[in-house]
N, CA, C and O atoms as a GROMACS GRO file, in nm:
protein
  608
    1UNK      N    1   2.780  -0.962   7.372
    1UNK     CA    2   2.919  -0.931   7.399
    1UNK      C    3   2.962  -0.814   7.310
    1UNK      O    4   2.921  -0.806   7.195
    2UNK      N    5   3.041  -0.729   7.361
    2UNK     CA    6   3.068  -0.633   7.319
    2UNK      C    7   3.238  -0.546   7.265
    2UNK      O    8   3.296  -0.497   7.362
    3UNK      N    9   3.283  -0.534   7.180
    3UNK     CA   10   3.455  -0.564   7.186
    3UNK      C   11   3.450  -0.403   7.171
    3UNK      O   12   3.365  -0.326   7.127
    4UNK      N   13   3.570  -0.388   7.223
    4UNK     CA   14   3.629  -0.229   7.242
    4UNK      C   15   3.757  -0.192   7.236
    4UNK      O   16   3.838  -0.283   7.217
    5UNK      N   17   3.801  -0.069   7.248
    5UNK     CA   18   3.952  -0.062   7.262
    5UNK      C   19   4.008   0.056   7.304
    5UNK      O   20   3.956   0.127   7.219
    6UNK      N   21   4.097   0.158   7.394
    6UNK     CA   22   4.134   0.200   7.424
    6UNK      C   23   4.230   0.266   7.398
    6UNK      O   24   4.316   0.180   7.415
    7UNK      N   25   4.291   0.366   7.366
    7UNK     CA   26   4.457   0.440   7.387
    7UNK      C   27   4.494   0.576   7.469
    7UNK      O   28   4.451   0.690   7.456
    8UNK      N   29   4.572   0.529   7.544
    8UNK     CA   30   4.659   0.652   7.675
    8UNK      C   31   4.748   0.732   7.578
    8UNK      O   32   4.867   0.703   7.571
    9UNK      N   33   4.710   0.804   7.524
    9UNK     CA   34   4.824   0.851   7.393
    9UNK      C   35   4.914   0.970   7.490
    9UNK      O   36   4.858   1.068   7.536
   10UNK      N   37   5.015   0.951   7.504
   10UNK     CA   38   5.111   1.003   7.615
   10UNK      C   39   5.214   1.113   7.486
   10UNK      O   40   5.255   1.086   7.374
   11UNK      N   41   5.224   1.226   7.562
   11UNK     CA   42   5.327   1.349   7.520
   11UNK      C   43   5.374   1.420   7.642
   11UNK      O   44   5.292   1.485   7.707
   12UNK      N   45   5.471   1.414   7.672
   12UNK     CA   46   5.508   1.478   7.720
   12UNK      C   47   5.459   1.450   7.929
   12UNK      O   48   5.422   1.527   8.017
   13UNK      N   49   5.470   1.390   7.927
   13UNK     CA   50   5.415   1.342   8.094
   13UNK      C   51   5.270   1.360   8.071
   13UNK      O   52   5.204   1.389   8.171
   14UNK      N   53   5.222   1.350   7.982
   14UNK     CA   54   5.045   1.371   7.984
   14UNK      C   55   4.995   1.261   7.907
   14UNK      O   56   5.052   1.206   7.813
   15UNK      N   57   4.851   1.228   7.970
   15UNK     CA   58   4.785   1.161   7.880
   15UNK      C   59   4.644   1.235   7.802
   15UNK      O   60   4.561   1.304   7.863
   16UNK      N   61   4.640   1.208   7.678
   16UNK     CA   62   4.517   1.300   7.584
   16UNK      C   63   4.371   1.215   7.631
   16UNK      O   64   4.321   1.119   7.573
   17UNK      N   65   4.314   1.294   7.773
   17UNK     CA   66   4.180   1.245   7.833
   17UNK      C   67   4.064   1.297   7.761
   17UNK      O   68   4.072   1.404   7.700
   18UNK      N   69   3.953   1.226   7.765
   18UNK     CA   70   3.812   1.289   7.686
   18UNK      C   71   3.725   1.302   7.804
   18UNK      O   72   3.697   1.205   7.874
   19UNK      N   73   3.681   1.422   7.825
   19UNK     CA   74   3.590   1.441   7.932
   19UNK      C   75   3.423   1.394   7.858
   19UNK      O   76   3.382   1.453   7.757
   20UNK      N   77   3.362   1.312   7.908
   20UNK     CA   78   3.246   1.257   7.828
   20UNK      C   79   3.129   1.369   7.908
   20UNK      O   80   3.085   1.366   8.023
   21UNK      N   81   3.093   1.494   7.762
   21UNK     CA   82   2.991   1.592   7.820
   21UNK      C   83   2.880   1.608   7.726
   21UNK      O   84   2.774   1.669   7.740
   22UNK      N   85   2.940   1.520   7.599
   22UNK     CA   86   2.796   1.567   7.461
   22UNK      C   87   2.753   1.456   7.398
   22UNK      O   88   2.705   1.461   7.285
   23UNK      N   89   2.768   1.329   7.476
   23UNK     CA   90   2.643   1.242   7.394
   23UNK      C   91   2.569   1.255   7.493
   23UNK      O   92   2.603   1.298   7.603
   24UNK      N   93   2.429   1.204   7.447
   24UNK     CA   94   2.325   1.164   7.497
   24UNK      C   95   2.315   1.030   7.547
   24UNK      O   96   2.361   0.935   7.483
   25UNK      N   97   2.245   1.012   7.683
   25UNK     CA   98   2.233   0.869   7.726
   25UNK      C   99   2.374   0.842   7.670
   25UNK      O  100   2.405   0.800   7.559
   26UNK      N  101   2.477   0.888   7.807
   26UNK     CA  102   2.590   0.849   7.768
   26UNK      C  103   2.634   0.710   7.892
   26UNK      O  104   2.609   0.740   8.009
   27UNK      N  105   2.671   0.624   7.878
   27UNK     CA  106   2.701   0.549   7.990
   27UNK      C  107   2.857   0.592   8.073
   27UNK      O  108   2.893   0.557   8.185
   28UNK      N  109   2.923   0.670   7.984
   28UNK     CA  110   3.054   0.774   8.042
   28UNK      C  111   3.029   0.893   8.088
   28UNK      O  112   3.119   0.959   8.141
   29UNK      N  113   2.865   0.955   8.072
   29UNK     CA  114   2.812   1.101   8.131
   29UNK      C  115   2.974   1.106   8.244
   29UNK      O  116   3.020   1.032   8.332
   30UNK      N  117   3.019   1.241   8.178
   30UNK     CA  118   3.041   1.282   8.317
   30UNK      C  119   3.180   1.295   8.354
   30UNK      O  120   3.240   1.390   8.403
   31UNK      N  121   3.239   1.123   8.306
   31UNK     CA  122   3.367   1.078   8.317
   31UNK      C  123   3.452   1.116   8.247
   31UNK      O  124   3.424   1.171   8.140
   32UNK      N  125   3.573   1.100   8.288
   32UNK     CA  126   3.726   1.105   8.188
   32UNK      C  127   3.782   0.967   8.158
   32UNK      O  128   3.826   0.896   8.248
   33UNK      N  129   3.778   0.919   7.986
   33UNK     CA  130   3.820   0.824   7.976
   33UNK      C  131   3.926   0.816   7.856
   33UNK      O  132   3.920   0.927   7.803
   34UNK      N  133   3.968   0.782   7.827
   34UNK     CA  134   4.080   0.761   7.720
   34UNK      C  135   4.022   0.779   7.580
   34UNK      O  136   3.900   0.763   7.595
   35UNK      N  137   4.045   0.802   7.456
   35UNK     CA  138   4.026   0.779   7.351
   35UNK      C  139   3.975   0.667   7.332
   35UNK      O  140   4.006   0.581   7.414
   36UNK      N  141   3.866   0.621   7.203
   36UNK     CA  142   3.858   0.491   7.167
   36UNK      C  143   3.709   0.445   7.138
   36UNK      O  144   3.610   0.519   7.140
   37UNK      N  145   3.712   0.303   7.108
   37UNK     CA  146   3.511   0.300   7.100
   37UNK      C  147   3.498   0.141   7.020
   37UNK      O  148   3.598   0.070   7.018
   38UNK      N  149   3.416   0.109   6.980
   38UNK     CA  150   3.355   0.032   6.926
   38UNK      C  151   3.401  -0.076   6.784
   38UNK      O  152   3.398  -0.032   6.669
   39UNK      N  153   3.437  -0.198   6.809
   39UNK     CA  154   3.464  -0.262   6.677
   39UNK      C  155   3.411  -0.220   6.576
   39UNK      O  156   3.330  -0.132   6.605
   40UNK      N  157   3.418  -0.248   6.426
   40UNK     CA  158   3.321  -0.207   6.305
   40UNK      C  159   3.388  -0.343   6.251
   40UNK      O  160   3.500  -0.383   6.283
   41UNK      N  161   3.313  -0.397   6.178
   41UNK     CA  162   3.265  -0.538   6.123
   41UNK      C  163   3.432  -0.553   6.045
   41UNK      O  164   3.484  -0.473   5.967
   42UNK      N  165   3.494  -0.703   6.105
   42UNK     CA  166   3.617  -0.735   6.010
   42UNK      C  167   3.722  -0.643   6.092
   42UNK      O  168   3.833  -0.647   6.038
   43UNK      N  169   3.720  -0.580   6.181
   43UNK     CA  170   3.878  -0.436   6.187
   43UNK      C  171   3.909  -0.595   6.325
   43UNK      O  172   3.845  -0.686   6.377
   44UNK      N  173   4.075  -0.526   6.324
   44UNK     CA  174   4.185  -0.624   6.461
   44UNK      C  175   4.187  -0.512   6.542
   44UNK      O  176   4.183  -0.393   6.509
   45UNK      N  177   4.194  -0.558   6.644
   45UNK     CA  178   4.198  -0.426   6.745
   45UNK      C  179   4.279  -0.317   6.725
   45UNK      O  180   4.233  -0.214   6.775
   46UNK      N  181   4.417  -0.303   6.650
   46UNK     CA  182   4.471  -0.211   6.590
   46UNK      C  183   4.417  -0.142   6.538
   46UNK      O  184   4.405  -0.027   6.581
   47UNK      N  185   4.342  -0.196   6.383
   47UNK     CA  186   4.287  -0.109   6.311
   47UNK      C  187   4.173  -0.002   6.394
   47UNK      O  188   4.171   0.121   6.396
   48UNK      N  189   4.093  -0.088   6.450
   48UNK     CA  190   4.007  -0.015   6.561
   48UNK      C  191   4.066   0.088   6.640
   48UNK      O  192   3.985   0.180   6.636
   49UNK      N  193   4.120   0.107   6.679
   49UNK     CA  194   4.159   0.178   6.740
   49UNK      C  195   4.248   0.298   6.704
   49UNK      O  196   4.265   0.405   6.763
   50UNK      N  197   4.306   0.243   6.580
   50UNK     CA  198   4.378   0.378   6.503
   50UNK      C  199   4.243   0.440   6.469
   50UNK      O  200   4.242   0.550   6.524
   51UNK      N  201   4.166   0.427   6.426
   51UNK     CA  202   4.053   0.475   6.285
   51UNK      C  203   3.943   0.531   6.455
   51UNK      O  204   3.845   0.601   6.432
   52UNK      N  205   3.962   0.507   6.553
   52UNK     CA  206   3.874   0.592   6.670
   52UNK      C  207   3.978   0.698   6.712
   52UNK      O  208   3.944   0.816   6.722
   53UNK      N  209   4.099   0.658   6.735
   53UNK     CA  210   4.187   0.767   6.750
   53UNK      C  211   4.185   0.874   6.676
   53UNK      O  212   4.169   0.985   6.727
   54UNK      N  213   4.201   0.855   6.538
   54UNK     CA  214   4.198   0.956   6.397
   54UNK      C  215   4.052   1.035   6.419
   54UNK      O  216   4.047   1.158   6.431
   55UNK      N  217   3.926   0.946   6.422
   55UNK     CA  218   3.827   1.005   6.385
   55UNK      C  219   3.779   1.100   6.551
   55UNK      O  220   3.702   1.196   6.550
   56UNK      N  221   3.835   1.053   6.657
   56UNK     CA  222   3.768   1.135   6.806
   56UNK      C  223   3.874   1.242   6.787
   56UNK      O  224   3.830   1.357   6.797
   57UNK      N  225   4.050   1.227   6.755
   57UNK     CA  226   4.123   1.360   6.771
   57UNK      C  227   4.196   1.420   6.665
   57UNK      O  228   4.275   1.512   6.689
   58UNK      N  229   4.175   1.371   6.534
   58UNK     CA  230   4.237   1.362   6.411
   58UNK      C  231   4.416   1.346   6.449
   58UNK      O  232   4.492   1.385   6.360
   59UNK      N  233   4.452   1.315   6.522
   59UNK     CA  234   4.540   1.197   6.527
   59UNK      C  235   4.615   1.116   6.473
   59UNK      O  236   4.620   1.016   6.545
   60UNK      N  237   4.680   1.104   6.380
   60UNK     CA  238   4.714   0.955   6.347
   60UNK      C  239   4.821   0.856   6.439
   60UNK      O  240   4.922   0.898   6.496
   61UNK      N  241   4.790   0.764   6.438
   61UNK     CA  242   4.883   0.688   6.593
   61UNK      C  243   4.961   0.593   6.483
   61UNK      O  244   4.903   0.502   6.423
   62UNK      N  245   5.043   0.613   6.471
   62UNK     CA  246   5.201   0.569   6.438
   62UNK      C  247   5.252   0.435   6.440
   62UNK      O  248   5.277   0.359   6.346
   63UNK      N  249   5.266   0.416   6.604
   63UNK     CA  250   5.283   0.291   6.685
   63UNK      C  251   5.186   0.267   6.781
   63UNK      O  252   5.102   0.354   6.804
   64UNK      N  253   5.185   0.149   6.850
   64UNK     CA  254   5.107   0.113   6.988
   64UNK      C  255   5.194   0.023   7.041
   64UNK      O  256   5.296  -0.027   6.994
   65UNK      N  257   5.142   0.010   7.143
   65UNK     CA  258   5.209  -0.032   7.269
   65UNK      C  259   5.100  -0.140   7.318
   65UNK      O  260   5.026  -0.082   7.397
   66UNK      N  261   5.055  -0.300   7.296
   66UNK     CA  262   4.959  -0.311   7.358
   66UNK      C  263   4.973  -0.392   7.529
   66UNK      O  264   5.024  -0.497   7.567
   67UNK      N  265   4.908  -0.296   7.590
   67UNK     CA  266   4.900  -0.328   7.735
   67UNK      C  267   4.799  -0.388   7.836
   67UNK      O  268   4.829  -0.421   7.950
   68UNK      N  269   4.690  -0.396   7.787
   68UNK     CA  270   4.635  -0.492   7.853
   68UNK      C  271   4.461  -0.527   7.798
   68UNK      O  272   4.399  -0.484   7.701
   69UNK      N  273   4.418  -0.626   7.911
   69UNK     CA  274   4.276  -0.671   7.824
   69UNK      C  275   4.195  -0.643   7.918
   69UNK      O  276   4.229  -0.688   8.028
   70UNK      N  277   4.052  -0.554   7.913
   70UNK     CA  278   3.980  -0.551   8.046
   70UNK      C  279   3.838  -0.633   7.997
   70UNK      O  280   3.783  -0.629   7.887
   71UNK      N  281   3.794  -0.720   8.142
   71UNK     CA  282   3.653  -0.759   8.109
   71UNK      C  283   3.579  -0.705   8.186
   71UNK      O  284   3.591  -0.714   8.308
   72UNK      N  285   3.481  -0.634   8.122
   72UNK     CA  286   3.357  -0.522   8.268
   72UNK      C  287   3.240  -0.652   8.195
   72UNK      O  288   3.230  -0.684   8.077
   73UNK      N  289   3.165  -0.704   8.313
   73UNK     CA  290   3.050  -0.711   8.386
   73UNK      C  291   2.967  -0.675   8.425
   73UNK      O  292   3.009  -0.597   8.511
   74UNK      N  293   2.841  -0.671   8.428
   74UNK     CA  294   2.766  -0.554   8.524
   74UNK      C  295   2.568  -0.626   8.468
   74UNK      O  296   2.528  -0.664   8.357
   75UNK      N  297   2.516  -0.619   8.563
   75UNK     CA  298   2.386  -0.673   8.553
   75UNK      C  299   2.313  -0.561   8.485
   75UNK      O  300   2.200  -0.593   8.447
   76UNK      N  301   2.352  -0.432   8.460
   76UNK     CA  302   2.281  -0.375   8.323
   76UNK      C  303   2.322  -0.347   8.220
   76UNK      O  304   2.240  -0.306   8.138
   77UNK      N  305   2.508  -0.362   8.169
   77UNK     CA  306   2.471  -0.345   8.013
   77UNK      C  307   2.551  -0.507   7.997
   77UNK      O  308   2.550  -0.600   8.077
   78UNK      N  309   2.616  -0.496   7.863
   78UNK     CA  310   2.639  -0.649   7.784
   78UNK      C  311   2.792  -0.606   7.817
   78UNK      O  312   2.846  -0.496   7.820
   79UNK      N  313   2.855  -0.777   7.847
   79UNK     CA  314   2.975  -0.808   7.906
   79UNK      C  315   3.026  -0.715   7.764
   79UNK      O  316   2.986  -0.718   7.648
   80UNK      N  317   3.133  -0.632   7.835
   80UNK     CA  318   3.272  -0.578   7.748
   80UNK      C  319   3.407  -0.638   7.710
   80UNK      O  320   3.496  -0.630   7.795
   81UNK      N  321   3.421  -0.671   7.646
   81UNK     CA  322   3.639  -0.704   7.592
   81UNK      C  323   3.654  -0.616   7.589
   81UNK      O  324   3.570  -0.560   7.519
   82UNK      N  325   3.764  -0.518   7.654
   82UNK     CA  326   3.818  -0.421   7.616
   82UNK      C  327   3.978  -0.407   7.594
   82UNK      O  328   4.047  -0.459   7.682
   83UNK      N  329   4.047  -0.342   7.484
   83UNK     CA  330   4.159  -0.389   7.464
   83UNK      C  331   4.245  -0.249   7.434
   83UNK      O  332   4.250  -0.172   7.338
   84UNK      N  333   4.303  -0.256   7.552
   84UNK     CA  334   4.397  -0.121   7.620
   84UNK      C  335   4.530  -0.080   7.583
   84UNK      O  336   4.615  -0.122   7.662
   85UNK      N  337   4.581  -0.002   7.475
   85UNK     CA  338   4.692   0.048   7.433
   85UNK      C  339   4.730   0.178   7.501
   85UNK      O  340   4.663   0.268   7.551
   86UNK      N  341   4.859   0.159   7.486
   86UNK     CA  342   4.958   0.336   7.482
   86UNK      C  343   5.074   0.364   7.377
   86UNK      O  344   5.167   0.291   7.343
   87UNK      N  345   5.037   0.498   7.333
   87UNK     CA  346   5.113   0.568   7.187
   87UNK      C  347   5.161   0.675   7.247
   87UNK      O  348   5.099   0.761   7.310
   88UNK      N  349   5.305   0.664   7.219
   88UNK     CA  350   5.337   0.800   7.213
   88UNK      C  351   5.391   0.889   7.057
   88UNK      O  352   5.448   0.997   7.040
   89UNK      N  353   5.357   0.821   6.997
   89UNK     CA  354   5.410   0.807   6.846
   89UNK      C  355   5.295   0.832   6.778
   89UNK      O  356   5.233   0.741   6.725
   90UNK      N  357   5.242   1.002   6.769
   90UNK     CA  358   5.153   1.008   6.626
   90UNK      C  359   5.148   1.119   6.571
   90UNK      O  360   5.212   1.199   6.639
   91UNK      N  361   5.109   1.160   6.494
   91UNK     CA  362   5.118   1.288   6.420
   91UNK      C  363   4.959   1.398   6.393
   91UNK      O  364   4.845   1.357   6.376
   92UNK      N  365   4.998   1.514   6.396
   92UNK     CA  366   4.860   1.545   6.357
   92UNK      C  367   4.802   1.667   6.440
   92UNK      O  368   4.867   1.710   6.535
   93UNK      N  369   4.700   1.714   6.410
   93UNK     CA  370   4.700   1.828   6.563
   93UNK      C  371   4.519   1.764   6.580
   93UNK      O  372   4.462   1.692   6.498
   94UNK      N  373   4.453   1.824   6.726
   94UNK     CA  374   4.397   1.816   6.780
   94UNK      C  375   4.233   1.885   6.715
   94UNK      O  376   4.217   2.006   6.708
   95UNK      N  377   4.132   1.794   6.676
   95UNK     CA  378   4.022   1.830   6.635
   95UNK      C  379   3.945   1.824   6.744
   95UNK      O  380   3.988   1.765   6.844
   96UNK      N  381   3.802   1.892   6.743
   96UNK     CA  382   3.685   1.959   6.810
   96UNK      C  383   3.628   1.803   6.822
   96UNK      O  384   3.628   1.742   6.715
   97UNK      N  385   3.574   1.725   6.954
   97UNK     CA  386   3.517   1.582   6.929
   97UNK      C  387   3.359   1.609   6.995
   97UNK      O  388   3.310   1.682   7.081
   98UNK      N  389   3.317   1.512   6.909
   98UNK     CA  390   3.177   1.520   6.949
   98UNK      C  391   3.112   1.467   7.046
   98UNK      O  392   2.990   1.469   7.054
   99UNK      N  393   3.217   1.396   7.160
   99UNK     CA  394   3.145   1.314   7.233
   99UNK      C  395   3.255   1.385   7.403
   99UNK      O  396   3.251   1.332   7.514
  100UNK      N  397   3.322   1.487   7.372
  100UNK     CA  398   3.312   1.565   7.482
  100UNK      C  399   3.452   1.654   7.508
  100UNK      O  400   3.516   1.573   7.441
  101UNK      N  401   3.520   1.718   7.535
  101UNK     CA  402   3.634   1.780   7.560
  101UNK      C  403   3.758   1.724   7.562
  101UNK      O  404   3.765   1.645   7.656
  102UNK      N  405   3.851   1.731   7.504
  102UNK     CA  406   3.962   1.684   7.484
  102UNK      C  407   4.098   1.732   7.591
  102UNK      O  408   4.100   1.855   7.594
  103UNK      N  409   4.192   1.681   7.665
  103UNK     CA  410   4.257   1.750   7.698
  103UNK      C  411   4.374   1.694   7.773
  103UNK      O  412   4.356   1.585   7.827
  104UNK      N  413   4.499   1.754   7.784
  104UNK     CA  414   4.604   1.676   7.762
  104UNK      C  415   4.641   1.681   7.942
  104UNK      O  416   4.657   1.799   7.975
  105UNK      N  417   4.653   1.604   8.037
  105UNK     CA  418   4.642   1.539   8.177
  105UNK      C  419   4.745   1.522   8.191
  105UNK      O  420   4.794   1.437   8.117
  106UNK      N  421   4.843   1.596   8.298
  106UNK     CA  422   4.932   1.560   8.337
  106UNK      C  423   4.925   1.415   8.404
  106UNK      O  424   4.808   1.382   8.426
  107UNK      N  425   5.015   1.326   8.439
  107UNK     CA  426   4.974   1.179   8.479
  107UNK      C  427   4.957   1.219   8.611
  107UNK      O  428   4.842   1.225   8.652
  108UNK      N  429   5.063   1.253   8.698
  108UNK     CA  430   5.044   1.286   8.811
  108UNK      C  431   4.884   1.300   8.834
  108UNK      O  432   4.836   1.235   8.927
  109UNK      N  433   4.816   1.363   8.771
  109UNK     CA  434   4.684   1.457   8.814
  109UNK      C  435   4.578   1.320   8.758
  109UNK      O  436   4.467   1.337   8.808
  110UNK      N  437   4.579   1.240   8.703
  110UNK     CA  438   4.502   1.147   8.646
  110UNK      C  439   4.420   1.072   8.762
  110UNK      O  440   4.300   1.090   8.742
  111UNK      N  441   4.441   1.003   8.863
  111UNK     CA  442   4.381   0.977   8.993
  111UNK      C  443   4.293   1.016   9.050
  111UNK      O  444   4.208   0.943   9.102
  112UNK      N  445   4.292   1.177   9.056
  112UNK     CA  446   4.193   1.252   9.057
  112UNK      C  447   4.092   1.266   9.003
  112UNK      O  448   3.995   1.292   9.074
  113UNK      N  449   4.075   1.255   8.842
  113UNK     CA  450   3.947   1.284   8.747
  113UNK      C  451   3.850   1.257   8.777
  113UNK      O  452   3.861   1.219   8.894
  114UNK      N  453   3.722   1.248   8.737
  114UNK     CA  454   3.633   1.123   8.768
  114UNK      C  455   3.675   1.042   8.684
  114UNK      O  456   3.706   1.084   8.572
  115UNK      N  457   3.688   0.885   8.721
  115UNK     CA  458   3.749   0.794   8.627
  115UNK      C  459   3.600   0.678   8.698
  115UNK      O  460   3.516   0.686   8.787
  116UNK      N  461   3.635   0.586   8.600
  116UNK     CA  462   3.565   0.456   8.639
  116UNK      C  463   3.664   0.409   8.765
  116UNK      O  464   3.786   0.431   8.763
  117UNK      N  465   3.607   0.351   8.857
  117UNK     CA  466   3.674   0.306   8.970
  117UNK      C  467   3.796   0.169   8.914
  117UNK      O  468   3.909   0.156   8.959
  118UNK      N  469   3.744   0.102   8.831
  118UNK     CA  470   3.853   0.052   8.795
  118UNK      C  471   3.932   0.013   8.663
  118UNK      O  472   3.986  -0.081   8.604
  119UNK      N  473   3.903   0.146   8.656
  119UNK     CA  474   3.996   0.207   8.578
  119UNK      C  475   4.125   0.285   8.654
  119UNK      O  476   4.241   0.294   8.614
  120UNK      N  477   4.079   0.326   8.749
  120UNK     CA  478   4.184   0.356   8.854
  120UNK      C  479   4.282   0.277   8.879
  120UNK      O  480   4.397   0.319   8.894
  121UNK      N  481   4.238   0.115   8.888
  121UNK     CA  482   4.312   0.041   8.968
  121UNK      C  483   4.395  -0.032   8.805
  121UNK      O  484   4.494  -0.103   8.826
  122UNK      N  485   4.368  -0.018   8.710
  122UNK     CA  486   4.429  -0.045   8.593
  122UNK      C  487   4.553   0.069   8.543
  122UNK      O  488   4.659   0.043   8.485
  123UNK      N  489   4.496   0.217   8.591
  123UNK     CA  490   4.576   0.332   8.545
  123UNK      C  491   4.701   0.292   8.596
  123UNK      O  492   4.798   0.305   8.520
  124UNK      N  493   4.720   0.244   8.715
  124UNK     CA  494   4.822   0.238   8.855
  124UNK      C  495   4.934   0.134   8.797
  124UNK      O  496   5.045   0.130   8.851
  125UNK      N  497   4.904   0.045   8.681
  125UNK     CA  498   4.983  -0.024   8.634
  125UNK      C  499   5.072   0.041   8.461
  125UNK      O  500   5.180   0.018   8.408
  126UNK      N  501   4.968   0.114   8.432
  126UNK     CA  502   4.998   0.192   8.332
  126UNK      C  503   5.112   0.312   8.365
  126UNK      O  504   5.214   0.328   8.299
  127UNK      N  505   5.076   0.384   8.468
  127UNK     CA  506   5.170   0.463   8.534
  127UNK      C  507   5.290   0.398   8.588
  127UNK      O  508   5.384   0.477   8.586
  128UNK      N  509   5.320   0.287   8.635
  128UNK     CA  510   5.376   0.224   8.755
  128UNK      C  511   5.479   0.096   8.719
  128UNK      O  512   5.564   0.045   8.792
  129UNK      N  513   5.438   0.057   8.559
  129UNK     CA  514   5.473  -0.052   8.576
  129UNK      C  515   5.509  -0.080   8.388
  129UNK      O  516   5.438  -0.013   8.313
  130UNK      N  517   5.588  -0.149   8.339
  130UNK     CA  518   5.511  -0.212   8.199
  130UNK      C  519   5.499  -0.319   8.174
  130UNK      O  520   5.546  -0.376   8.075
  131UNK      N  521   5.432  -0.365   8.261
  131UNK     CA  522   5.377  -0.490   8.262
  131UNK      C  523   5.226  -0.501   8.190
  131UNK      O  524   5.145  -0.408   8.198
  132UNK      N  525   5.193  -0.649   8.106
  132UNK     CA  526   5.077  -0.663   8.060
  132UNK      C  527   4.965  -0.688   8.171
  132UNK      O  528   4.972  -0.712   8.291
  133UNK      N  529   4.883  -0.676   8.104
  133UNK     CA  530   4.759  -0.718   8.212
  133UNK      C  531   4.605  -0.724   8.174
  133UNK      O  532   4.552  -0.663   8.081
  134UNK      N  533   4.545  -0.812   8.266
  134UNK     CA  534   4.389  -0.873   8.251
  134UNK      C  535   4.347  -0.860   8.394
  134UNK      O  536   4.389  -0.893   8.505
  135UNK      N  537   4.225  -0.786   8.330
  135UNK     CA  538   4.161  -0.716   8.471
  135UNK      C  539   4.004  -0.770   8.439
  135UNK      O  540   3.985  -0.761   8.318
  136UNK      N  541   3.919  -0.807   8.491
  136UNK     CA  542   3.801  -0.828   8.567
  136UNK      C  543   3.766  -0.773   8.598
  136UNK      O  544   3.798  -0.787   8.716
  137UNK      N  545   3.654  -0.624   8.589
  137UNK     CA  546   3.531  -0.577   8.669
  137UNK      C  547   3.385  -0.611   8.672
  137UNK      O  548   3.331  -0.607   8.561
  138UNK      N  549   3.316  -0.640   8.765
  138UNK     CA  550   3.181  -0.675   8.768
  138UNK      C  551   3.127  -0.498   8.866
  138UNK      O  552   3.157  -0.438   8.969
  139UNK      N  553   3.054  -0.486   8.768
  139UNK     CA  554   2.998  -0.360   8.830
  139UNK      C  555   2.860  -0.372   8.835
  139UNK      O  556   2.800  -0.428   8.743
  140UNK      N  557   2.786  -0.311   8.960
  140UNK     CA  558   2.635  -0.260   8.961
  140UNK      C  559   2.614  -0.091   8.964
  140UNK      O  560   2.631  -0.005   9.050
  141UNK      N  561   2.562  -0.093   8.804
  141UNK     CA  562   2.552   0.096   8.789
  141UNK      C  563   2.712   0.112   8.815
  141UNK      O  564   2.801   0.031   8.790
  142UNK      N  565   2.722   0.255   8.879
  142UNK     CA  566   2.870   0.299   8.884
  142UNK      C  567   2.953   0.236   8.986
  142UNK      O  568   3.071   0.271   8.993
  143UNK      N  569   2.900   0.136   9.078
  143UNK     CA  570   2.996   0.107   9.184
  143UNK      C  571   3.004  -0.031   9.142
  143UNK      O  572   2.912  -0.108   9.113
  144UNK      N  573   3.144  -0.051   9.145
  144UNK     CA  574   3.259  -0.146   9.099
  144UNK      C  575   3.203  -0.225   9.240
  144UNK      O  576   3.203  -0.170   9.350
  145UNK      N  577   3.160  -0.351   9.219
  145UNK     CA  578   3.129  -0.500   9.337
  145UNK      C  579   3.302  -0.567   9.352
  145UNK      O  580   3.362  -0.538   9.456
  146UNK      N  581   3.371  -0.647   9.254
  146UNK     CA  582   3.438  -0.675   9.242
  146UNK      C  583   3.560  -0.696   9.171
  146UNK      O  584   3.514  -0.701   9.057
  147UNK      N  585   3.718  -0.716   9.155
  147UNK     CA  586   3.765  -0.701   9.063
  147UNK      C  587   3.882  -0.825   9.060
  147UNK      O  588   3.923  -0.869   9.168
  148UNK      N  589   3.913  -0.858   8.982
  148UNK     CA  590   4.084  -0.926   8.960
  148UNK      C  591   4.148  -0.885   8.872
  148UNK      O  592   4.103  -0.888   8.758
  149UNK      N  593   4.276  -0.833   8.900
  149UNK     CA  594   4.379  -0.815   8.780
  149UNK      C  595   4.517  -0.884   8.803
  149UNK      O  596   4.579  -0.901   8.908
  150UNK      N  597   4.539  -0.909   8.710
  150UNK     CA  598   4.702  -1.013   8.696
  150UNK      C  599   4.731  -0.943   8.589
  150UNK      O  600   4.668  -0.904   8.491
  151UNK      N  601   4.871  -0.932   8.637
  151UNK     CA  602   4.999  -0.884   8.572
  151UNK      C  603   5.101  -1.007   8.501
  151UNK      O  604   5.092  -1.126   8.532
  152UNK      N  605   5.177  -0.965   8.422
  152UNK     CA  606   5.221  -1.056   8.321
  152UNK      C  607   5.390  -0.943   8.264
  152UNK      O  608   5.464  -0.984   8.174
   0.00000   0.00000   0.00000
C-alpha cells in the first residue's frame, strides 16, 4: 500500500500543472498531474504535501483546502491512498523541477491535457463543486476498467 498526496494550487483561474517529461520509468511519462508525491516516515498528509509542494516548486503553501481521498487499483502497481488538496494561499516564486515542466493552466483548458482518465472525472468536482469526495479507480495499464465516486 502506498500513501500519497496531491495539491491544485490555484492563482488566478489557473491551476500550477506538472507535465511529467524527466524521470525515468515514469508511471506519469507523459501526463499532466498536480504537484505532490510520496509519504516520508511519521509526516500527516499536510506536512507531506507542503514539504512536496516546497521541494517540486519552491512554493510555500500557506493554507489547504482538503478535498478529497482517491483509491487507484490496478493489477500492476500497489493499491494507492491518495489525498487531494487545493491552495490558493502561498508564497514564493517558481523553481526549475526535476520531474518535468511546470506551468500555470487555465481551468477552463484542464480537460484537455493528457490527464489520468480519472482524474478527469475527479477534476469535474474540483472545478464544479466544493464538495468532499472518495473516488475508486481500478485501472489496467492506462485504461481506467472501473470507477465510484461519492460526494459529501
Amino acid at each position: 500500500m502506498k500513501l500519497s498526496t496531491i495539491c491544485y494550487i490555484n492563482k488566478n483561474n489557473k491551476y500550477l500543472m506538472l507535465h511529467r517529461t524527466k524521470k525515468k520509468e515514469d508511471i506519469n511519462e507523459g501526463k499532466w498531474i498536480p504537484v505532490g508525491g510520496k509519504f516520508e516516515k511519521d509526516e500527516s498528509p499536510e506536512e507531506c504535501i507542503k514539504r512536496e509542494v516546497f521541494e517540486e516548486t519552491g512554493l510555500k503553501v500557506e493554507k489547504l483546502k482538503f478535498r478529497g481521498i482517491v483509491t487507484y487499483i490496478s493489477k500492476t502497481w500497489e493499491t494507492e491512498y491518495m489525498f487531494v488538496f487545493e491552495s490558493n494561499d502561498f508564497l514564493g516564486d517558481l523553481i526549475e523541477c526535476n520531474e518535468g515542466d511546470l506551468e500555470w493552466v487555465d481551468k477552463e483548458n484542464l480537460l484537455s491535457l493528457n490527464l489520468w482518465e480519472g482524474d478527469k472525472l475527479f477534476l469535474k468536482i474540483l472545478l464544479e463543486t466544493n464538495h468532499f469526495f472518495s473516488a475508486k479507480f481500478n485501472y489496467d495499464g492506462d485504461n481506467l476498467l472501473e470507477y465510484n465516486i461519492d460526494e459529501y
